[in-house]
Backbone as CSV, one residue per row, in Angstrom:
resi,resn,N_x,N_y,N_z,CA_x,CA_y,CA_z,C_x,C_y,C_z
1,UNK,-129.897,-8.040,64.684,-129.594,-8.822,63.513,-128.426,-8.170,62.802
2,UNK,-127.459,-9.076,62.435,-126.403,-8.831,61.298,-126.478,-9.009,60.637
3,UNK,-125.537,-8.152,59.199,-125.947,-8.373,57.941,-124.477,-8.866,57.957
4,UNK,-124.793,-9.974,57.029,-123.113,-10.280,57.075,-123.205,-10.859,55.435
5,UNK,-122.095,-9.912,54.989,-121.822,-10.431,53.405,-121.117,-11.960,52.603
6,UNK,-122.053,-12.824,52.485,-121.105,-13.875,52.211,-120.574,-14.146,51.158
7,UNK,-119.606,-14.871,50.994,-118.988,-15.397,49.927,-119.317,-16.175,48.954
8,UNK,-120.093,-17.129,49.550,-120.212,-18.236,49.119,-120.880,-18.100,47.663
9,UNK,-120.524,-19.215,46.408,-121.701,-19.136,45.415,-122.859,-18.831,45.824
10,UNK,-123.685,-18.117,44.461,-124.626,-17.683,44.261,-125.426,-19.484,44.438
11,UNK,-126.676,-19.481,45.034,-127.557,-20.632,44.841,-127.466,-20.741,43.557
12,UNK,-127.201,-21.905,42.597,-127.886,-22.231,41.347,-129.246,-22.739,41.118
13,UNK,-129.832,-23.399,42.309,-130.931,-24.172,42.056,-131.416,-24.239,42.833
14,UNK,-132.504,-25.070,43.251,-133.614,-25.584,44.525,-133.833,-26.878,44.368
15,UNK,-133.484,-27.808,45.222,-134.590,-28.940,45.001,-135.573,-28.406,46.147
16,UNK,-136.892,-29.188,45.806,-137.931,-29.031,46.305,-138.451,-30.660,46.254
17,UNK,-139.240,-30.848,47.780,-139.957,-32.077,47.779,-141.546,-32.120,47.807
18,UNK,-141.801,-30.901,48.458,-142.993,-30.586,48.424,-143.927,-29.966,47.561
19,UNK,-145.084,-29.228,47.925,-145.882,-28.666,47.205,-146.244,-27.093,47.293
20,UNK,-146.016,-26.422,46.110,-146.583,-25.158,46.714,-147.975,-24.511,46.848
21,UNK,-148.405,-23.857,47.278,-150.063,-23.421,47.960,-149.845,-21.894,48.120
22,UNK,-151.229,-21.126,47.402,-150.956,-19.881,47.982,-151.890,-20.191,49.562
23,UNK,-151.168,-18.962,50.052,-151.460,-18.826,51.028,-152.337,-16.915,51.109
24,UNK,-153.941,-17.134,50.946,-154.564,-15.876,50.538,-154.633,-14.508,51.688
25,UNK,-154.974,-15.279,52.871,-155.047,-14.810,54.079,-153.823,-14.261,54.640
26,UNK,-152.609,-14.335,54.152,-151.722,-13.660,54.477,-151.742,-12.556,53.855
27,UNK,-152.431,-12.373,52.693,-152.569,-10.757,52.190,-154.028,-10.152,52.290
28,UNK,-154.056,-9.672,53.137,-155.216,-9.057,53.223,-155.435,-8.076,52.947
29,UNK,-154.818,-7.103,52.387,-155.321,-5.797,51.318,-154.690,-6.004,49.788
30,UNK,-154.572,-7.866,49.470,-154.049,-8.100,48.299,-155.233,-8.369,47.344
31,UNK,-155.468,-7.499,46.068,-156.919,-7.385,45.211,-156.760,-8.785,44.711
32,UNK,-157.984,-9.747,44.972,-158.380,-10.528,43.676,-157.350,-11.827,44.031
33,UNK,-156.717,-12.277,42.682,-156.198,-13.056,42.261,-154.607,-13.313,43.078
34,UNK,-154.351,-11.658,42.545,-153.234,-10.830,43.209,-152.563,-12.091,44.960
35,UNK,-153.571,-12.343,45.478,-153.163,-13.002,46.787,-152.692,-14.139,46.969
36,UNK,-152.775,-14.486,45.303,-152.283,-16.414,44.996,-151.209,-16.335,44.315
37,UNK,-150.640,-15.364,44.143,-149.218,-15.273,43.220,-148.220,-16.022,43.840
38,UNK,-147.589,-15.117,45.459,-146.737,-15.758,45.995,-147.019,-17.152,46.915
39,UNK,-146.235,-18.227,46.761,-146.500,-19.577,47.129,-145.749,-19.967,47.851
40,UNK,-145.508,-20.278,48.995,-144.651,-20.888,49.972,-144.851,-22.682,49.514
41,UNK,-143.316,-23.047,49.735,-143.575,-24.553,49.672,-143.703,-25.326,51.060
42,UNK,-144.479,-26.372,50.324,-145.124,-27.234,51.979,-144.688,-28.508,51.896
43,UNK,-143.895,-29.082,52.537,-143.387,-30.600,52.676,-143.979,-31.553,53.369
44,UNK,-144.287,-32.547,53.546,-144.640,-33.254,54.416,-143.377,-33.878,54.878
45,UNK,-142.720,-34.205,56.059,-142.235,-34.749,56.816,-142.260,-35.688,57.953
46,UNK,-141.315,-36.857,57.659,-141.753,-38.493,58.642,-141.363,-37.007,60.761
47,UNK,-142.176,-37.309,60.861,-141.440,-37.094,62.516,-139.981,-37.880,62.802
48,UNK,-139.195,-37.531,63.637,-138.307,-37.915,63.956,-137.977,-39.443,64.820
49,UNK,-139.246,-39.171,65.732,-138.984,-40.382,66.482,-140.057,-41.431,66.176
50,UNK,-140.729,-41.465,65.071,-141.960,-41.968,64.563,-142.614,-41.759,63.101
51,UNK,-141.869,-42.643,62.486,-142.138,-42.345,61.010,-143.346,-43.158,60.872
52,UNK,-144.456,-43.584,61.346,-145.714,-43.649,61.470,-146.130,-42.240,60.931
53,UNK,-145.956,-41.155,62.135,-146.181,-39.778,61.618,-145.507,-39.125,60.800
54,UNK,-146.380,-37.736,60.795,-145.561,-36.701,59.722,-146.137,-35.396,60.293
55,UNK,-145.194,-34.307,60.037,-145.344,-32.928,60.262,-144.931,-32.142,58.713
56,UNK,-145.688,-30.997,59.091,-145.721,-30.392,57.740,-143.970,-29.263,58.046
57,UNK,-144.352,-29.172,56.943,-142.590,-28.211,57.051,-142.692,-26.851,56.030
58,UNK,-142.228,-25.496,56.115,-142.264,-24.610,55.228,-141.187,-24.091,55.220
59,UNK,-140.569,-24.701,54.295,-138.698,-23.623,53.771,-139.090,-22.278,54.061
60,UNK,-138.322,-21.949,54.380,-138.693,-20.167,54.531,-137.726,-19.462,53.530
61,UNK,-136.661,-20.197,52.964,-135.462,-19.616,52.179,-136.009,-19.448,50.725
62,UNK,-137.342,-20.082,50.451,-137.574,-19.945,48.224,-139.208,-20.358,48.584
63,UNK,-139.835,-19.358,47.714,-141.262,-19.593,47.428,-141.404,-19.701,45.934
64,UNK,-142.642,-20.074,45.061,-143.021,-19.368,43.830,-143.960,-18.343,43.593
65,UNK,-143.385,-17.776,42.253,-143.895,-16.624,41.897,-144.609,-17.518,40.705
66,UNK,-145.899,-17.366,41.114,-146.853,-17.969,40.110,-147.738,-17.028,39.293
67,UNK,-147.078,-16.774,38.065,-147.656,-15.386,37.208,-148.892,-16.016,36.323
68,UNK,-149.084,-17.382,36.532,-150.191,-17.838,35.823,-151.364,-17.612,36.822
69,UNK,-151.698,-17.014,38.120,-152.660,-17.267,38.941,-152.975,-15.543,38.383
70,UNK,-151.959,-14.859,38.035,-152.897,-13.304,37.687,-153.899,-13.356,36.693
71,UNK,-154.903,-12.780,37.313,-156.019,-11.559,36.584,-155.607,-10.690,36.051
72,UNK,-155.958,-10.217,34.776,-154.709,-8.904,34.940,-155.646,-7.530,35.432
73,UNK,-157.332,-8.235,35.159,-158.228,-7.169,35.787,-157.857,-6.568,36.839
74,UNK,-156.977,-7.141,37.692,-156.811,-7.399,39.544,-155.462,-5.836,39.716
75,UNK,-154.857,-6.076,38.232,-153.401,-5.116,38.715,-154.155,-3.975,38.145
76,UNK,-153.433,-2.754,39.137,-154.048,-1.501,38.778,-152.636,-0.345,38.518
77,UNK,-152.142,0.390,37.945,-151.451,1.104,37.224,-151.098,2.074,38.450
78,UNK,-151.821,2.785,39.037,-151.709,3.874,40.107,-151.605,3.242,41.640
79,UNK,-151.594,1.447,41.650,-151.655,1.001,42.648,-149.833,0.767,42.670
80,UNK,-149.311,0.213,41.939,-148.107,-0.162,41.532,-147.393,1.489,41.468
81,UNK,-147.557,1.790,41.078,-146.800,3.550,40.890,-146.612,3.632,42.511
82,UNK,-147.653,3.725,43.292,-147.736,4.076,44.764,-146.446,2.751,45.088
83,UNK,-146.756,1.861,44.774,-145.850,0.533,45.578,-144.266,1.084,45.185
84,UNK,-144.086,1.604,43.870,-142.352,2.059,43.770,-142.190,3.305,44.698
85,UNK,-143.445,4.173,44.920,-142.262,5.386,45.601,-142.452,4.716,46.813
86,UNK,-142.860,3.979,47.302,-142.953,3.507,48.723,-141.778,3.043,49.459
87,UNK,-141.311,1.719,48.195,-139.988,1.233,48.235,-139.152,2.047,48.023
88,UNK,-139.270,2.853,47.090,-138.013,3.747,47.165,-137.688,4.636,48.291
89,UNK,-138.850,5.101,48.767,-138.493,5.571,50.002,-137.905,4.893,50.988
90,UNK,-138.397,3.667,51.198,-137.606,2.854,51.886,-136.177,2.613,51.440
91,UNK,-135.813,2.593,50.402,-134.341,2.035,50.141,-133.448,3.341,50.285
92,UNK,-134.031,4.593,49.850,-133.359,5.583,50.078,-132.691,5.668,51.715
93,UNK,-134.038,5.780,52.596,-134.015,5.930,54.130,-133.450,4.914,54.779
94,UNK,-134.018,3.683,54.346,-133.603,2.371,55.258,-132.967,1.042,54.543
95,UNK,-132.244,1.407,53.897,-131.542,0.074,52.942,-130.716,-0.915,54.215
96,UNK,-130.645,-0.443,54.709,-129.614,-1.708,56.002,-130.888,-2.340,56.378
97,UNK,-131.937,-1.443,57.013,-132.844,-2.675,57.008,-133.602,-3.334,56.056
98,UNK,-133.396,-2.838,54.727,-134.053,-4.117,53.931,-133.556,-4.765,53.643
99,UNK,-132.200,-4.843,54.050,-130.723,-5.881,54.141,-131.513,-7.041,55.085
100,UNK,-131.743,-6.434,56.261,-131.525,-7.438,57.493,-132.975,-8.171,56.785
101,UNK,-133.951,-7.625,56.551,-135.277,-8.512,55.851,-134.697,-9.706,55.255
102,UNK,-134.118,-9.148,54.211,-133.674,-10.355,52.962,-132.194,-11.168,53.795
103,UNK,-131.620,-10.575,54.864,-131.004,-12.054,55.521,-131.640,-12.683,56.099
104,UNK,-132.736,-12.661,56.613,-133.689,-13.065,57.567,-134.159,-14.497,56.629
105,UNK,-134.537,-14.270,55.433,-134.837,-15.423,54.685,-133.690,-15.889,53.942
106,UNK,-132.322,-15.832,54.173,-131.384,-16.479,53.656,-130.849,-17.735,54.034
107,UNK,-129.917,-18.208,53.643,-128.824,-19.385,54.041,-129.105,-19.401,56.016
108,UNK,-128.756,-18.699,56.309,-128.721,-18.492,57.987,-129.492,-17.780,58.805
109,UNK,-131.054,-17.995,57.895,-132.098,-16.964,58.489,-132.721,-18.461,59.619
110,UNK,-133.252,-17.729,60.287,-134.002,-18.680,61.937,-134.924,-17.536,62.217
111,UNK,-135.885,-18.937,62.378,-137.144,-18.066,63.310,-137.168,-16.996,64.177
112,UNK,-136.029,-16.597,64.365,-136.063,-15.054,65.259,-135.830,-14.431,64.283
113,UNK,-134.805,-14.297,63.573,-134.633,-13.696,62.831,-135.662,-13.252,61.768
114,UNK,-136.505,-14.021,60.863,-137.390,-13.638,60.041,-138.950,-13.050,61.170
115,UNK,-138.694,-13.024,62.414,-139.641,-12.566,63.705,-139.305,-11.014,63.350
116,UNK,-137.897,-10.845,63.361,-137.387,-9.137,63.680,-137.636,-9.056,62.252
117,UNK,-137.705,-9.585,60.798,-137.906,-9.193,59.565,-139.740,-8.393,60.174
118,UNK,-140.054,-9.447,59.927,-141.851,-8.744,60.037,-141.690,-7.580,60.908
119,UNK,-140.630,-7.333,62.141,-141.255,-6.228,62.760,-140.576,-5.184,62.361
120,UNK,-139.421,-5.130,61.681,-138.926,-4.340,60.696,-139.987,-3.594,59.321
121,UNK,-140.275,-4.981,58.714,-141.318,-4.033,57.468,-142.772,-3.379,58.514
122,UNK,-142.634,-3.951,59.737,-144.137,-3.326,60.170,-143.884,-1.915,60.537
123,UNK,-142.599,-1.848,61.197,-141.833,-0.404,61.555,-142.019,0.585,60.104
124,UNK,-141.452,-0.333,58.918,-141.326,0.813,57.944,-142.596,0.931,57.384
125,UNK,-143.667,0.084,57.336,-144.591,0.341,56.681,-144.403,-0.524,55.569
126,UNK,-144.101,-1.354,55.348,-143.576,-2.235,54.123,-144.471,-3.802,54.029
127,UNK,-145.285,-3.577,54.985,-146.184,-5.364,54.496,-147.580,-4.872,53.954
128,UNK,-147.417,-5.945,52.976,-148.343,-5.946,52.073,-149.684,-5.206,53.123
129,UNK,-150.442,-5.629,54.163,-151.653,-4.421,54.618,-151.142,-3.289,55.164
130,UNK,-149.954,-3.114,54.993,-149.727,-1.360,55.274,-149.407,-0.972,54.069
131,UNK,-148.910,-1.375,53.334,-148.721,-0.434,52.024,-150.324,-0.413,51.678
132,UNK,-151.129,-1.610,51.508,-152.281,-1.245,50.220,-153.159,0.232,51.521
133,UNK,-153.088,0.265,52.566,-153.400,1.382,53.332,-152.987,2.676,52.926
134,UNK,-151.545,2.772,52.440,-151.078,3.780,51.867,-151.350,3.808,50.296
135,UNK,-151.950,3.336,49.589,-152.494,3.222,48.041,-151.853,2.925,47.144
136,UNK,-150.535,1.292,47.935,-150.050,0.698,47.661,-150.563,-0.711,47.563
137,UNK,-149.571,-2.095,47.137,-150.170,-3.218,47.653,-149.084,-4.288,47.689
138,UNK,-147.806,-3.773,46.757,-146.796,-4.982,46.828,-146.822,-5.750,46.094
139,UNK,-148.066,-6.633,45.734,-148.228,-7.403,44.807,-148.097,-7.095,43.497
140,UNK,-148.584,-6.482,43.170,-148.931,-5.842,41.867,-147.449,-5.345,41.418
141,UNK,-146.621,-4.936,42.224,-144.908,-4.591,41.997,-144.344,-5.953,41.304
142,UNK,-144.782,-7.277,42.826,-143.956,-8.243,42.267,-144.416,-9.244,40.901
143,UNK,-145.319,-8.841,40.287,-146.054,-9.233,38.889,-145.315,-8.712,37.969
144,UNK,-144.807,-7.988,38.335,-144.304,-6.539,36.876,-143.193,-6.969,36.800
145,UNK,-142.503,-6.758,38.383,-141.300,-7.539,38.089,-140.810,-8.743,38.016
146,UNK,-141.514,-9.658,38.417,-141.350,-10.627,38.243,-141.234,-11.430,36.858
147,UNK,-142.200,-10.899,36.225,-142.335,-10.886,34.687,-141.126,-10.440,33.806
148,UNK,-140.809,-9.202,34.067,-139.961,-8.762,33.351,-138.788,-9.068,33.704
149,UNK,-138.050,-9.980,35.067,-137.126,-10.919,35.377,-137.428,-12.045,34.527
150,UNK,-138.585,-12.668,34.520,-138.471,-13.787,33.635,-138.106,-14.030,32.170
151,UNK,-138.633,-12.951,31.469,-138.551,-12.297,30.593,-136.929,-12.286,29.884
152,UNK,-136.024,-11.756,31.298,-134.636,-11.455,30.871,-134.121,-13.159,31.132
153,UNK,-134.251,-13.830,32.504,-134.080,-14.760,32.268,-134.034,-16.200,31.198
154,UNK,-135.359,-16.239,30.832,-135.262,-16.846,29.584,-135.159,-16.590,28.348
155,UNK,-134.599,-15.353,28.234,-133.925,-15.210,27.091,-133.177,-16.139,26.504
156,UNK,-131.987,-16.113,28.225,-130.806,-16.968,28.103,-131.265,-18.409,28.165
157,UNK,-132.139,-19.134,28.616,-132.257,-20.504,28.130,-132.951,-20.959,26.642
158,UNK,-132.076,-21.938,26.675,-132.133,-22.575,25.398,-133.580,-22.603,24.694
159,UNK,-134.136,-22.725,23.534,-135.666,-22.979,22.654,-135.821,-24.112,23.519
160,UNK,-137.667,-24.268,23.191,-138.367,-25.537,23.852,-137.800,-26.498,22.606
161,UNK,-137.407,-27.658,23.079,-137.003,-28.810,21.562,-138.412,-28.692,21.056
162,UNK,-137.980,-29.058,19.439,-139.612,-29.923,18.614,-139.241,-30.959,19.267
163,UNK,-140.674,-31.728,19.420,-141.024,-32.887,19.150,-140.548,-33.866,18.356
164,UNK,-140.077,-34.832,18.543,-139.520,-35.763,17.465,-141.063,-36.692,16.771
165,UNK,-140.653,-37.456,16.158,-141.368,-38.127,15.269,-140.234,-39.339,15.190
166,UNK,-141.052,-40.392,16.196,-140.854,-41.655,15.694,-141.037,-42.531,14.234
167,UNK,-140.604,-43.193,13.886,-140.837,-44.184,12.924,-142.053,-45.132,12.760
């Protein structure tokens, strides 16, 4: 896999047609609640040669971060501490490959490609059931931060309007 730096604008947006769903069973050393945060979206799609049918479809390029599904019972303080030196170790040691991860789900990521992502974080130790093994979990990282991205983000958007009052 190549990492190749592009040019192009930053994404501004997403449309989305579908629906998102956690998916729990993909984290299996994720505590609690913790396992419904991240959401892959699910489309339904006409088949090609038979719009009678439909096949399901999963963007692999944008999920949600759903901070309303946390417990906060679920996040633990010394679990998250473990999840930063983990990553950091990783970014220190292996930043090209957490490059090739995050192209893997980009603009020009393909099913092989996000194939060699998984066997990359499995190499480093970086998916969610190998970290919570190491007295990590991942999740609990992307709550904190995720939050405190949102946080900075909507700063910058505008107040919710009042309500008007008709006549």
């Amino acid at each position: 896999m190549t990492i190749e730096k592009h040019t192009r604008a930053p994404r501004a947006h997403v449309i989305t047609s579908g629906n998102f769903h956690a998916v729990p069973q993909g984290f299996e050393g994720g505590k609690g609640s913790l396992r419904y945060v991240l959401k892959p979206e699910f489309q339904v799609v006409p088949a090609s040669d038979d719009n009678s049918r439909a096949t399901m479809a999963v963007p692999r390029e944008h999920a949600l971060l759903d901070l309303a599904a946390v417990n906060l019972a679920d996040l633990d303080a010394a679990t998250i501490i473990r999840d930063c030196e983990i990553v950091a170790k990783a970014a220190r040691e292996n930043f090209a490959d957490l490059q090739r991860i995050i192209t893997a789900f980009g603009a020009d990521g393909t099913p092989e490609l996000q194939a060699e992502a998984l066997a990359i974080a499995e190499r480093l130790g970086l998916t969610e059931s190998a970290v919570a093994k190491n007295g990590g979990g991942l999740l609990g990282l992307i709550v904190i931060a995720g939050a405190c991205l949102f946080a900075s983000c909507f700063a910058s958007c505008p107040p919710p309007k009042k309500e008007t009052e008709h006549p």
